[in-house]
N, C-alpha and C positions, 0 to 999 in steps of 0.2 A: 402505742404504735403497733400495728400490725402488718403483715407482709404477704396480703392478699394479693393475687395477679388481678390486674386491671383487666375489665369486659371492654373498656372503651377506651379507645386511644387518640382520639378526635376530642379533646374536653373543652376548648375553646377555641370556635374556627378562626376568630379575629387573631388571636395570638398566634397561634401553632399556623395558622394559612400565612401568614407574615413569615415566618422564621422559614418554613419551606420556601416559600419565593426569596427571599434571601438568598438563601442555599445557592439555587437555582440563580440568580443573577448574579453572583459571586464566581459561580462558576462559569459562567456563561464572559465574567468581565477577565478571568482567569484565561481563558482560551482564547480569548483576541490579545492579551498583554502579551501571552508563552510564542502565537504564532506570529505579532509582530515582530517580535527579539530572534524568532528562529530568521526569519526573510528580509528583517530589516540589518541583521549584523553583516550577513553579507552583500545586501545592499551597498551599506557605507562602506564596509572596508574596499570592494572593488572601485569605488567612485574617489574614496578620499586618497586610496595609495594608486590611484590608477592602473590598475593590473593589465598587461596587456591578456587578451583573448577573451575578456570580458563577457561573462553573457550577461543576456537583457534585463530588464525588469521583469518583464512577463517570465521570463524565464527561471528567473530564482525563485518569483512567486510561486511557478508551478510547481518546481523540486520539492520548496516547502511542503506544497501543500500534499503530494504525492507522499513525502515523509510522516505529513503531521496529523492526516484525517486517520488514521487506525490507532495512533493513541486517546485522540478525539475520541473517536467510537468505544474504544474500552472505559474510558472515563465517564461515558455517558452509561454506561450499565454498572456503573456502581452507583451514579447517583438516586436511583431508587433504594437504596440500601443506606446512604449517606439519608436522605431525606427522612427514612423512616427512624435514621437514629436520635435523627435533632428530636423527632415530635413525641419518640418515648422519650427522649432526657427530656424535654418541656414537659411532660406530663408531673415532671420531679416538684416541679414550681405550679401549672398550672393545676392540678389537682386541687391540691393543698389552698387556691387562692380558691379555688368552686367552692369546697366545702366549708373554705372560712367564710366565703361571703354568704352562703346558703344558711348557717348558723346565724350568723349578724343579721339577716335578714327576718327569718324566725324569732328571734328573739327579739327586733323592733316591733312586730306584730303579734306580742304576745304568747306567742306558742312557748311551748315546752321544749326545751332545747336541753341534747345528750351532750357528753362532752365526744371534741372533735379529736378522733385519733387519725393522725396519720398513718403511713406507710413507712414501712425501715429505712427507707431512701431516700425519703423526700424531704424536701428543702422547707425551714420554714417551722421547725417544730418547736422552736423556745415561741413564737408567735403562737402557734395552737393552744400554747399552754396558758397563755397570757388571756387567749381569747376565754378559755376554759373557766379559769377566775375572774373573769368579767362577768361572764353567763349564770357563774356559780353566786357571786356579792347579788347580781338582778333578781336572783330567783328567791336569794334570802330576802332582799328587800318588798318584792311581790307579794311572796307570804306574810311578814310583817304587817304591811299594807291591810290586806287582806282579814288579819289577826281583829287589826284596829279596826277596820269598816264591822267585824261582824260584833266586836264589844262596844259600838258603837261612840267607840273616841275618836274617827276619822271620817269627819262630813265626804258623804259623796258628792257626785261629781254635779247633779243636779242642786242639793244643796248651796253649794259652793256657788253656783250662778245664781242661784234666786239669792245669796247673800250680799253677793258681788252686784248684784241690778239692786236689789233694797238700799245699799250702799250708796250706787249712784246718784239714785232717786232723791235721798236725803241731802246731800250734796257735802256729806263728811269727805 
């Protein structure tokens, strides 16, 4: 593990673009629930206890809303600061799943694969490690492989088809 500062904060737009619009329509579902219960409470209470001097609909509506748009608007300048904090906590998970899959990937395509260190914070690292001893058993077995093909105890791959078609051909 090490505890380098990230260059990049955007690591997967699929994921982290979801979790921002989340955010964002949470709060958005936030501010119509907060300003119906502000305009609807006294709504019903005028209508259900019949208050006399009553004001109107329109009227409560507007009070509300004369009340409720300025804490609107301060909430709305934090959520640039809320949004940025989900996609660095995401980067805690999404990092960690880049570089495991960037490793599995490499290492299905033969390359040479380091072991994958995370970061101090990030989520996911008995998984790194598991992957780590995956990549490490391949790489012995590779070599192995490799040992036999050059002592010539492990037919190549060519071989292996012309024995496999001779095979056929004979109809063992």
């Amino acid at each position: 593990m090490f505890s380098k500062n990230r260059k990049q904060y955007f690591i997967d737009a699929n994921v982290q673009g979801s979790l921002a619009t989340r955010v964002a329509a949470y709060w958005l579902v936030s501010l119509y629930g907060i300003f119906c219960l502000l305009a609807g409470t006294p709504l019903l209470l005028s209508f259900w206890y019949n208050i006399p001097h009553k004001l109107s609909a329109e009227a409560i509506v507007y009070q509300t809303w004369i009340q409720f748009w300025p804490a609107m608007v301060a909430s709305l300048l934090f959520m640039p600061l809320i949004i940025r904090d989900v996609i660095r906590m995401s980067n805690r998970f999404a990092g960690p799943v880049f570089r495991l899959r960037r490793t599995v990937h490499d290492a299905i395509n033969g390359k040479e694969v380091g072991e994958v260190r995370l970061r101090d914070r990030d989520y996911w690292v008995e998984f790194a490690a598991d992957i780590n001893e995956m990549t490490r058993q391949l790489g012995d077995l590779r070599d192995e492989v490799e040992q036999l093909r050059q002592s010539g105890l492990h037919p190549d791959k060519s071989e292996s088809t012309a024995n496999q078609e001779e095979t056929e051909l004979v109809g063992v």
